[in-house]
C-alpha positions in Angstrom: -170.9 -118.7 -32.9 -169.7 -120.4 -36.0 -170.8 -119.7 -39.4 -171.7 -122.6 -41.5 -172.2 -120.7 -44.3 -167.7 -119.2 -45.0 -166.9 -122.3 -42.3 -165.2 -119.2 -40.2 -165.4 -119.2 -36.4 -165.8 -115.3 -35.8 -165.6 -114.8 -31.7 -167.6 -111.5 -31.5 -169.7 -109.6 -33.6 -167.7 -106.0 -32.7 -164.8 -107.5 -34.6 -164.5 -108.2 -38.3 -162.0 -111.0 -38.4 -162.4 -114.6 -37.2 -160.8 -116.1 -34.5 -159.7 -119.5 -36.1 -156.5 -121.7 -37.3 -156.2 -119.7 -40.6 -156.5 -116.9 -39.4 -153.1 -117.5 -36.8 -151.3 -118.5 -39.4 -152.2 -115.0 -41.2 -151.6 -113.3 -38.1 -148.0 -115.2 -37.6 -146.9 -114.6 -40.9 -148.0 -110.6 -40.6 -146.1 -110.3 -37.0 -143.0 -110.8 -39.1 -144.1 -108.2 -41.5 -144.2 -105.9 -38.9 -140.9 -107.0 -37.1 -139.6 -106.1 -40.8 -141.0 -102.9 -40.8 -139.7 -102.2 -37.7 -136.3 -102.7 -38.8 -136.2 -106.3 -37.3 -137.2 -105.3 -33.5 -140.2 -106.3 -31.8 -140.9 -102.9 -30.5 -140.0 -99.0 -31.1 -139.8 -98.4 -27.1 -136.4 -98.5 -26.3 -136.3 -98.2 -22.8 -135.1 -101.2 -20.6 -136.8 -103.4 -18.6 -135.9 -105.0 -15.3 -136.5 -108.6 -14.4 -140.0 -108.6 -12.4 -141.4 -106.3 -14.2 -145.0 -107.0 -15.9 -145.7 -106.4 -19.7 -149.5 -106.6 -21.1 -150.1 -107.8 -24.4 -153.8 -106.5 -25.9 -155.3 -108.3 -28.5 -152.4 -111.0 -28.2 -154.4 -113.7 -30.6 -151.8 -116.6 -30.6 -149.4 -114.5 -28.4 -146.3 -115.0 -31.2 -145.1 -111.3 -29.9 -145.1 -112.0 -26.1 -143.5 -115.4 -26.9 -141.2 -113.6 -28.9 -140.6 -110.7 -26.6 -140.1 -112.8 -23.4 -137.7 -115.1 -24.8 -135.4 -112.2 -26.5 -135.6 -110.1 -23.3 -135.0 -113.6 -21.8 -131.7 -114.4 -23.4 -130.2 -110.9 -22.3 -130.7 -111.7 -18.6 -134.5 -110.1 -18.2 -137.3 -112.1 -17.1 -140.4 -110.5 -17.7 -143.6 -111.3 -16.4 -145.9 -110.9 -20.0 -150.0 -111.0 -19.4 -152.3 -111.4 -22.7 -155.5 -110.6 -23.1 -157.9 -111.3 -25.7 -161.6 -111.7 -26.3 -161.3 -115.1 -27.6 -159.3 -117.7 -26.0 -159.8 -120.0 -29.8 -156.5 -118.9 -30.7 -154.2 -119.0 -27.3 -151.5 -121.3 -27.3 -151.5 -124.8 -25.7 -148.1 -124.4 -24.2 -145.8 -121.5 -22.9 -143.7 -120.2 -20.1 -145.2 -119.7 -17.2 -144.4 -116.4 -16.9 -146.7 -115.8 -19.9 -150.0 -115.8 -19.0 -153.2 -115.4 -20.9 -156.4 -114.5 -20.2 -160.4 -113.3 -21.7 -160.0 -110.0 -21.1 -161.0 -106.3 -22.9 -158.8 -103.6 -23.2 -161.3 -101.3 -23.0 -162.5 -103.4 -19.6 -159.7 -104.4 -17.6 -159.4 -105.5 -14.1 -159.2 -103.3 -11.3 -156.4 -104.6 -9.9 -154.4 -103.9 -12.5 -153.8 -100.1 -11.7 -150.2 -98.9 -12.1 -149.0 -102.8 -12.6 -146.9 -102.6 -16.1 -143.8 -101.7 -17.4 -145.1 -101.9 -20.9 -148.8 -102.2 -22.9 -148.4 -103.7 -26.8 -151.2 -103.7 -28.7 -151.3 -104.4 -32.6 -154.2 -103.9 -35.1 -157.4 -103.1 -32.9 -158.8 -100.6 -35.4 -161.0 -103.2 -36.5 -163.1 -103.5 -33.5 -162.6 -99.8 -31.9 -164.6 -97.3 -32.8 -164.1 -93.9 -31.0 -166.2 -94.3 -27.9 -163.8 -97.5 -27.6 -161.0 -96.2 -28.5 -161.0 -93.5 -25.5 -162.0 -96.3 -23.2 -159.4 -98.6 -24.2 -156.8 -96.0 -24.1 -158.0 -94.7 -20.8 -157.7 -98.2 -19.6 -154.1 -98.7 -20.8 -153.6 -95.7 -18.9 -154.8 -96.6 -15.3 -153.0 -99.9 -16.1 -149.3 -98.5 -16.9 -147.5 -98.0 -14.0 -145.9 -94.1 -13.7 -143.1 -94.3 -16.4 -144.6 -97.2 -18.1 -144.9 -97.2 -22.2 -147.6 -97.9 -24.6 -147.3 -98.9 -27.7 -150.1 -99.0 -30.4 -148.9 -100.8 -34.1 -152.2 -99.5 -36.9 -152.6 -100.2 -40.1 -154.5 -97.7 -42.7 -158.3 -98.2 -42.2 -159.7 -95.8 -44.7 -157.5 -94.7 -47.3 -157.1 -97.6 -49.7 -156.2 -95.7 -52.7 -152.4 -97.2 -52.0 -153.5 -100.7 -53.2 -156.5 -100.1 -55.5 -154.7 -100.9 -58.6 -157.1 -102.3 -60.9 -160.9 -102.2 -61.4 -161.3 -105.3 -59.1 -159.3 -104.0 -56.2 -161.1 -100.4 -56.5 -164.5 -102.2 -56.2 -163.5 -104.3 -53.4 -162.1 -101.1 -51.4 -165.3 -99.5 -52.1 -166.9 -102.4 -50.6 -164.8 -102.5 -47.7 -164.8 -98.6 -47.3 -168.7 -98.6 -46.7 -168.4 -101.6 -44.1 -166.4 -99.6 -42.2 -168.7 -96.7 -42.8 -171.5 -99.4 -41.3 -169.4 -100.3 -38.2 -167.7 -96.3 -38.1 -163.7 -97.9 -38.0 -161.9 -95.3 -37.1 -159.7 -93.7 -39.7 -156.6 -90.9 -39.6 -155.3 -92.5 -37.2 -151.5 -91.2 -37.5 -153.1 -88.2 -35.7 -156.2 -89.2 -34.3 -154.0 -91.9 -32.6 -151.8 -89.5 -30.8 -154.7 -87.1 -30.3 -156.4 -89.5 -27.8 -153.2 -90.4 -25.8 -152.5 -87.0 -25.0 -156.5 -86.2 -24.1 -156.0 -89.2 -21.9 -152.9 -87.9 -20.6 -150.0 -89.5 -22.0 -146.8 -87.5 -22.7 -143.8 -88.0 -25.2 -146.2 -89.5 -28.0 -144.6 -90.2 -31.2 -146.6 -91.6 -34.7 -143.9 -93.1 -36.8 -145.5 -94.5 -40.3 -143.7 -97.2 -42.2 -144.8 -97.8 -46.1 -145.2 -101.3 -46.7 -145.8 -103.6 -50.5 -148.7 -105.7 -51.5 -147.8 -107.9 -53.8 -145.5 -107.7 -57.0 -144.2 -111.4 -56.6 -144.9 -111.7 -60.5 -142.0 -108.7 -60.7 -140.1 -109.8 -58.8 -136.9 -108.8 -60.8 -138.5 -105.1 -60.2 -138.0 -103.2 -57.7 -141.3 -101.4 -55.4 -141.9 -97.9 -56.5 -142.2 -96.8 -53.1 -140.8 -98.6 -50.5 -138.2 -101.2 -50.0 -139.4 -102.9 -46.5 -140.5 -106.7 -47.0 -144.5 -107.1 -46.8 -147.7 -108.4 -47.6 -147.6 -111.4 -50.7 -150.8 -110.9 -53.0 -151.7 -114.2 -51.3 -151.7 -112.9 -47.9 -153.0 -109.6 -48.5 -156.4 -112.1 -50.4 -156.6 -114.1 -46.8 -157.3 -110.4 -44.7 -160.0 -109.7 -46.9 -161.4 -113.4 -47.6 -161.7 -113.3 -43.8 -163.7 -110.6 -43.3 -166.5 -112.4 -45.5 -169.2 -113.0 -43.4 -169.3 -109.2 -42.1 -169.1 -108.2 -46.0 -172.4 -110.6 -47.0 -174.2 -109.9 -43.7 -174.1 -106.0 -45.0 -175.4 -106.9 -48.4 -173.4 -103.7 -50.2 -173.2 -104.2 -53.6 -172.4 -108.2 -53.1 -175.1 -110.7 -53.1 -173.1 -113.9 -53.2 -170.4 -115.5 -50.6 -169.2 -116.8 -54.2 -169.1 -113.3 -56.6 -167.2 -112.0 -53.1 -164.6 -114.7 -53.0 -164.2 -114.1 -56.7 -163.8 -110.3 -56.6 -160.8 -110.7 -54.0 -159.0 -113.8 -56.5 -159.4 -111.2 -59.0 -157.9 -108.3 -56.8 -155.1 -110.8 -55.8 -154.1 -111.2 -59.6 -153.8 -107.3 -59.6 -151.6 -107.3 -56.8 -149.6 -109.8 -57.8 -148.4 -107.6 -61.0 -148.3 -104.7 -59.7 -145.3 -102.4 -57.9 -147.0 -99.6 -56.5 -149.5 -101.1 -54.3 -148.7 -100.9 -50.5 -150.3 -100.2 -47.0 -149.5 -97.8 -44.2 -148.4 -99.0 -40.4 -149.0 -96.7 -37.7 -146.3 -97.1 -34.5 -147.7 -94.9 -32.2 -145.7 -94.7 -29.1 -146.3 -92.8 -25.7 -145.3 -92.8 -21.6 -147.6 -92.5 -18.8 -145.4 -89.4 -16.9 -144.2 -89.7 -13.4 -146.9 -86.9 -11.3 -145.6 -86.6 -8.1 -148.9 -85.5 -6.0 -147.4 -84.7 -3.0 -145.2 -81.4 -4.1 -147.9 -80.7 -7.1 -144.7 -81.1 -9.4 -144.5 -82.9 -12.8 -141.2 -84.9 -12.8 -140.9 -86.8 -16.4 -138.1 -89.5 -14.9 -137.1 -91.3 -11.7 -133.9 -90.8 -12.9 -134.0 -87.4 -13.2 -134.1 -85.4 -9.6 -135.7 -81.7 -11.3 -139.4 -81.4 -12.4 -140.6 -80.8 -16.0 -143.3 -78.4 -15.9 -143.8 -74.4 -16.7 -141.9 -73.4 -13.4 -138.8 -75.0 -14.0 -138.9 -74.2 -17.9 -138.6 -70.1 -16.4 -136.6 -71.1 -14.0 -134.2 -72.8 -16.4 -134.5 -70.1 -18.8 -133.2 -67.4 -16.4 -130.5 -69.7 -15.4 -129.8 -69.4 -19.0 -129.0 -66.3 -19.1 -126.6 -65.9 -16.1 -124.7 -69.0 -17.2 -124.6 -67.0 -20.5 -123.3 -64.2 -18.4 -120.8 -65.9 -16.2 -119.2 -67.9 -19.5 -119.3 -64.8 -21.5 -121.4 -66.6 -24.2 -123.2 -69.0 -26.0 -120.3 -71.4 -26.4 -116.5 -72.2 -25.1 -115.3 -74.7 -27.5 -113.6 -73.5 -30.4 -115.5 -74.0 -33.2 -116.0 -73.1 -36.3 -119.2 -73.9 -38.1 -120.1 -73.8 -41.9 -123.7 -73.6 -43.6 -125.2 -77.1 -43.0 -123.5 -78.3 -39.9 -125.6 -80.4 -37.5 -125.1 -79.5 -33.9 -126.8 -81.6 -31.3 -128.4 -80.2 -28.1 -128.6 -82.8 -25.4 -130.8 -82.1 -22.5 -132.6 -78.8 -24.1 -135.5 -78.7 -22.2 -137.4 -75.7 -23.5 -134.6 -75.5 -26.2 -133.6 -71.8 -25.2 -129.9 -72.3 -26.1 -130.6 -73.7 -29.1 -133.1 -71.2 -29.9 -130.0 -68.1 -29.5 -127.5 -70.4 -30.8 -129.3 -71.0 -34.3 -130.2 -66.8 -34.9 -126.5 -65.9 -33.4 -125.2 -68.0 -36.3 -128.1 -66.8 -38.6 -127.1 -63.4 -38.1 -123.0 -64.3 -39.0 -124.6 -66.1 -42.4 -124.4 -69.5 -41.3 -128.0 -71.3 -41.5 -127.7 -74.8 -39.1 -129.4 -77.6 -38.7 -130.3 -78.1 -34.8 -131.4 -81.8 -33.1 -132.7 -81.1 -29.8 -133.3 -83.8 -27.5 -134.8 -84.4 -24.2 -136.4 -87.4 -22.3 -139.7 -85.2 -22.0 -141.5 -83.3 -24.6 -143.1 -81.5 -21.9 -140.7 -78.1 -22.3 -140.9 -78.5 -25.9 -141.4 -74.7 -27.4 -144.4 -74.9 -29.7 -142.9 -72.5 -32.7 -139.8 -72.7 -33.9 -137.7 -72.2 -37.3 -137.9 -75.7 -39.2 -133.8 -75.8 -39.0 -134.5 -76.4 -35.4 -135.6 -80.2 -34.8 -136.8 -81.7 -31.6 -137.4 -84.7 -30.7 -137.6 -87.4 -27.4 -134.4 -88.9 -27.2 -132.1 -90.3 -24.4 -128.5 -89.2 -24.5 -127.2 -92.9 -23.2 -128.4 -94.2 -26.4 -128.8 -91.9 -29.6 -130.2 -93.2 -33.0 -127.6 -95.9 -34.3 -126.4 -95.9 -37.1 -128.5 -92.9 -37.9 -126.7 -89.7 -36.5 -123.5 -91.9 -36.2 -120.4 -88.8 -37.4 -123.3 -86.5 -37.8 -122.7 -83.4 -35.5 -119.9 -81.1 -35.5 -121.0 -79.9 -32.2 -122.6 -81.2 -29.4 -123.7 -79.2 -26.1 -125.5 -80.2 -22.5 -125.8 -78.6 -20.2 -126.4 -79.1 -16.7 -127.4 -83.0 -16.3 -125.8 -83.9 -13.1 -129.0 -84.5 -11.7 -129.8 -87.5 -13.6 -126.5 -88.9 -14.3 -124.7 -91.9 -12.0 -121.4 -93.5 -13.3 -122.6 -95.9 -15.7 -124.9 -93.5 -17.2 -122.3 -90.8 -17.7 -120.1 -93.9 -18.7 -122.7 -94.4 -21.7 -123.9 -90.9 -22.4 -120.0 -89.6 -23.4 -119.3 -92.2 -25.2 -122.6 -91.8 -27.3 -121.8 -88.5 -28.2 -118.2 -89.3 -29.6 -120.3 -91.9 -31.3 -122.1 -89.0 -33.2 -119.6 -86.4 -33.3 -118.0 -86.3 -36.4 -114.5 -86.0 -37.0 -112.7 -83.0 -35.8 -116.1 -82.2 -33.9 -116.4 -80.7 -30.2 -118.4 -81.9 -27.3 -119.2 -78.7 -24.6 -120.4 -80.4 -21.0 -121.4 -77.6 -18.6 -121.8 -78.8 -15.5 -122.1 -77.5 -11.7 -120.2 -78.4 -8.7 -122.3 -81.5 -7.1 -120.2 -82.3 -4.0 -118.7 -79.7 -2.2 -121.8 -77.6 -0.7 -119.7 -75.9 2.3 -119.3 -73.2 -0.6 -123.3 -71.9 -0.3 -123.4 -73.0 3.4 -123.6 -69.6 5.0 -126.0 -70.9 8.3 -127.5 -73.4 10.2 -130.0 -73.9 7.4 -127.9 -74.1 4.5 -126.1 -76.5 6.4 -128.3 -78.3 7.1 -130.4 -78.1 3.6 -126.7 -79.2 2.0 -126.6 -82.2 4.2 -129.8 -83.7 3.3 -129.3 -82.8 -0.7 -125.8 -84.8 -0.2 -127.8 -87.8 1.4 -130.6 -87.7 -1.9 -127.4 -87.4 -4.2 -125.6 -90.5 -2.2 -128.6 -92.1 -2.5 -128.9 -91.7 -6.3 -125.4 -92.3 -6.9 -125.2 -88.9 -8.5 -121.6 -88.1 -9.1 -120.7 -84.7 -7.9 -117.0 -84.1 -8.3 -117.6 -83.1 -12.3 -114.6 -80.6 -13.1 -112.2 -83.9 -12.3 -114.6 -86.6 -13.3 -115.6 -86.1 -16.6 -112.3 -84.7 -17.8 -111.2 -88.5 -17.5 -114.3 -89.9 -19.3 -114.3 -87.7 -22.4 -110.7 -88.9 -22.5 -111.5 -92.6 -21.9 -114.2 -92.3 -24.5 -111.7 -91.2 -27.1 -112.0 -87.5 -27.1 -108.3 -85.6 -27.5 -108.0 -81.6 -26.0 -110.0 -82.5 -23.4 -110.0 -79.6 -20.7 -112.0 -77.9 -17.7 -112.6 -74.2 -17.2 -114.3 -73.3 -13.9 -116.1 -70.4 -13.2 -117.5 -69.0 -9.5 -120.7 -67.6 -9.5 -122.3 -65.9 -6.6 -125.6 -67.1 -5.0 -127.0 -64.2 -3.3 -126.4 -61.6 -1.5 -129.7 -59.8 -3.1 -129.6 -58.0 0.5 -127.6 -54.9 -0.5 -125.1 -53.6 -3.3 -121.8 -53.9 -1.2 -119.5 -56.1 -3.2 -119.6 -60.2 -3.4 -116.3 -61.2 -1.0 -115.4 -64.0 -3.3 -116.3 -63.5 -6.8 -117.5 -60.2 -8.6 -119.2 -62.7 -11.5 -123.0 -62.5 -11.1 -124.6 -65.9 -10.8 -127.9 -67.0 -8.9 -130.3 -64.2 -6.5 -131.1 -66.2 -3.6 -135.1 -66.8 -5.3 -133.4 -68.2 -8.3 -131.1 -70.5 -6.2 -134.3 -71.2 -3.8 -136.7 -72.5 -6.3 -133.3 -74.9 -7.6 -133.8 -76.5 -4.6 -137.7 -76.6 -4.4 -137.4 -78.2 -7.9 -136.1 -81.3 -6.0 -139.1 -81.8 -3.0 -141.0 -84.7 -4.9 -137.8 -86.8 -5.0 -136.8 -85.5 -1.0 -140.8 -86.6 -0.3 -140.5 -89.9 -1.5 -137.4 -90.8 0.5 -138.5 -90.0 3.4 -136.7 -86.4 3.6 -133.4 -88.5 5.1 -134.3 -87.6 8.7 -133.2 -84.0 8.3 -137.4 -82.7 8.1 -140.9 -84.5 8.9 -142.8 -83.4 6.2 -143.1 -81.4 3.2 -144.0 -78.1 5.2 -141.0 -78.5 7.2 -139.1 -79.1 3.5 -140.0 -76.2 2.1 -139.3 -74.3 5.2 -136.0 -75.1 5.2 -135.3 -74.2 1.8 -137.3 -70.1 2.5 -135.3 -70.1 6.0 -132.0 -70.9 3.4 -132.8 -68.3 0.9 -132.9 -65.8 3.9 -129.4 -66.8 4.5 -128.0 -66.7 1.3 -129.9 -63.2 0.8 -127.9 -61.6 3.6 -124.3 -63.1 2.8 -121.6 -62.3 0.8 -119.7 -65.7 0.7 -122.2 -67.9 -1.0 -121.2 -69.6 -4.1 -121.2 -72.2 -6.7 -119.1 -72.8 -9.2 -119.8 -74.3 -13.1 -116.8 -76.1 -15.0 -116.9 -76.1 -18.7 -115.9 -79.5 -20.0 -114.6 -79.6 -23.6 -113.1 -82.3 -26.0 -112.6 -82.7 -29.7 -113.1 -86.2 -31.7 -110.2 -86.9 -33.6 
């Protein structure tokens, strides 16, 4: 339909901006706003992408992001396969790279042959056409459509508090105009929580909402500096062309405007009170979230291929008893020397439900020394829900850490137990990361468990052959096992100076009776605790094929009961657990 009357071609009724020439050029010139705002990136997910895999673009208009994205991703060796879907075809491009693809498609529709196809979903400045019964449909949607791992990502702009750039008697009666519009066609406000709200309800995990301030206007002042944010936005001009193209919705709801010519004028005038003013701004929204790996099979919720160990309640008790006896068999908290002052940042990497950290902050507390704790995991999903405000979590990988951000932040870093996700290269990025954010004179604290040698808890025919198959899944995964030698020689590599191992045994076992452990009198794992270790792993065993050691995931878990029975009754099993330290110089 085209409207004669504002010469506007609007594609659908549901949404209050046309579909037209000018309007791409708006749209073009705001994609850079938000690339700006984003700190010159294209998107907040970090994660990397492998060549093959599929991206969808929603709402793509002119597809200037997909364009963008494929040819960046492009020139560092990744060819994506990018699909764009709009309602309106009036503003696709004539030409493109074939393996950008467009099509007339609705987010809160999309084919059923899509299910589990992408890597990514991008979507930019829908709240205009969503209400809530949409909203949950299109986010649903995006859901059955990312594959298990995959990332959405939602860019918003405030929709119903315009009190940021009503700064004159014209712009307050045009937001007032606007505001009962969107009252009309019930757009969807809040949305740096109702946002995340819907993504969880829909079952997404690791959401973050990060909001960016950005100016309207003030080109008149230029010599002056924003009063409240720095970031590069809207010109007074292009701030006049959003609103000037939501005309023919504004007239065909006849509130408090009669004219197409007495609107037209009111946004001019609104225009010359941006233009002079340094205060006026908008709000982005970058809402960001993961579809979690849910391996059916076992019933276990793993948050990472990379990662071998579930992410659910049952680990987080199992990890917090292992807690404790590591606790125990190191004699506490820490092994690096350190000593901390009020104020010092100490990073936990790997925290899960952030237990360590937890002890580690009210130990200090109770020496009178107040820290600042940055936990980070891959998965919120162990997250404690109360804890003191000095204690910070957050979803962050440890092979790449905010930069420049925490760059010689942390006087003290600590992991603990991340064999199970960690090959070569990654360890060969995580260390040198966290000498990255140590500062000087700081100490990193690895503890780690012995990863190759399993004759030491192979007491039977079961453990045997239980050990066998775990080294097959860890060959397979290129996990490196040998860590009291290994990483002693990476810290090093990385820069670290002091660098040095303990090693600890600790006994699995041996629950049977109290006669006394023939190989080490430290404590560690009762046979349960040291069973359900190796039930934690069944999802990734299922899914390859259980190596030809068991059929099925009966005969898995099996195994693993007929083990504990063995390590029960003996007096030899063991593990032992290195303490790897180093201090940035």
């Amino acid at each position: 339909m085209r409207e004669q009357s504002s010469h506007r071609f609007y594609a659908s009724k549901h949404y209050l901006l046309p579909a037209d020439n000018v309007e791409t050029k708006r749209l073009n010139a705001q994609h850079n706003i938000v690339n700006n705002a984003l700190g010159g990136k294209l998107s907040a997910v970090t994660a990397k992408f492998d060549s093959g895999d599929r991206v969808l673009e929603s709402a793509a208009g002119s597809g200037i992001w997909a364009l963008e994205y494929h040819e960046v991703n492009r020139e560092n060796g990744v060819i994506l396969d990018i699909e764009c879907i709009d309602i309106s075809s009036a503003q696709f491009p004539c030409t493109h790279s074939p393996k950008v693809h467009f099509s007339l498609n609705s987010v809160a529709n999309l084919p059923k042959d899509w299910v589990d196809s992408f890597a990514l979903a991008h979507q930019r400045f829908l709240v205009l056409a969503l209400n809530d019964n949409l909203w949950h449909s299109a986010v649903s949607e995006l859901f059955r459509v990312l594959r298990p791992g995959g990332w959405i990502e939602l860019v918003e702009i405030e929709a119903r508090d315009f009190s940021s750039w009503t700064v004159g008697p014209n712009s307050k009666k045009l937001a007032s105009l606007i505001n009962g519009l969107y009252d009309e066609r019930t757009v969807m406000g809040n949305l740096s929580s109702y946002l995340p709200e819907i993504l969880k309800d829909a079952g997404f995990i690791d959401v973050e909402c990060e909001l960016r301030h950005v100016p309207v206007g003030g080109e008149e002042l230029s010599d002056t500096p924003h009063q409240v944010t720095d970031i590069e936005g809207y010109s007074s001009q292009l701030w006049q062309e959003l609103w000037m193209g939501m005309k023919k919705p504004v007239i065909e709801a006849a509130r408090g405007i009669q004219t197409l010519e007495e609107y037209e004028a009111l946004v001019q005038d609104s225009a010359n009170e941006w233009k002079t003013s340094k205060r006026a701004y908008t709000t982005f929204f970058i809402v960001i979230a993961r579809k979690p790996y849910h391996d059916q099979t076992s019933e276990r919720f793993y948050a990472s291929k990379q990662y071998l160990l579930p992410a659910d309640n049952a680990e987080t008790r199992r990890l917090d008893a292992q807690h404790k006896m590591i606790t125990s068999v190191f004699g506490g908290l820490s092994v690096a020397p350190i000593k901390l002052t009020n104020g010092d940042r100490v990073l936990e990497s790997a925290a899960g439900s952030g237990i360590w950290a937890l002890e580690f902050f009210e130990k200090n507390c109770t020496d009178g020394i107040t820290l600042a704790i940055e936990c980070i995991d891959i998965s919120s999903a162990q997250f404690p829900a109360n804890h003191p405000p000095q204690v910070h979590f957050s979803v962050n990988s440890v092979v790449n850490l905010p930069n420049p951000e925490w760059s010689d932040t942390f006087s003290y870093a600590h992991q603990r137990l991340l064999v199970a996700a960690m090959n070569d290269s990654r360890w060969r990025s995580a260390v040198p990361e966290l000498f990255r954010v140590i500062r000087p004179g700081g100490w990193v604290e690895l503890i780690e468990i012995e990863a190759q040698d399993f004759t030491s808890w192979s007491v039977g025919p079961n453990s045997t052959k239980l050990a066998g198959l775990v080294n097959g899944l860890y060959g397979d995964k290129g996990i490196v096992g040998d860590l009291g030698a290994y990483l002693p020689v990476v810290l090093k590599e990385a820069g670290f100076v002091g660098v040095r191992c303990e090693a600890r045994r600790a006994s699995i076992g041996g629950d049977a009776d109290d006669t006394p452990h023939k190989v080490t009198d430290t404590k560690g794992y009762g046979s349960d605790m040291w069973r359900d270790l190796w039930m934690g792993i069944k999802g990734p065993v299922a899914a390859a094929g259980f190596y030809g050691m068991v059929a099925n995931m009966e005969e898995y878990e099996a195994l693993v009961e007929a083990s504990a029975h063995e390590w029960k009754h003996s007096k030899e099993a063991y593990t032992t657990f290195y303490a790897i330290l180093g201090r940035k110089p």
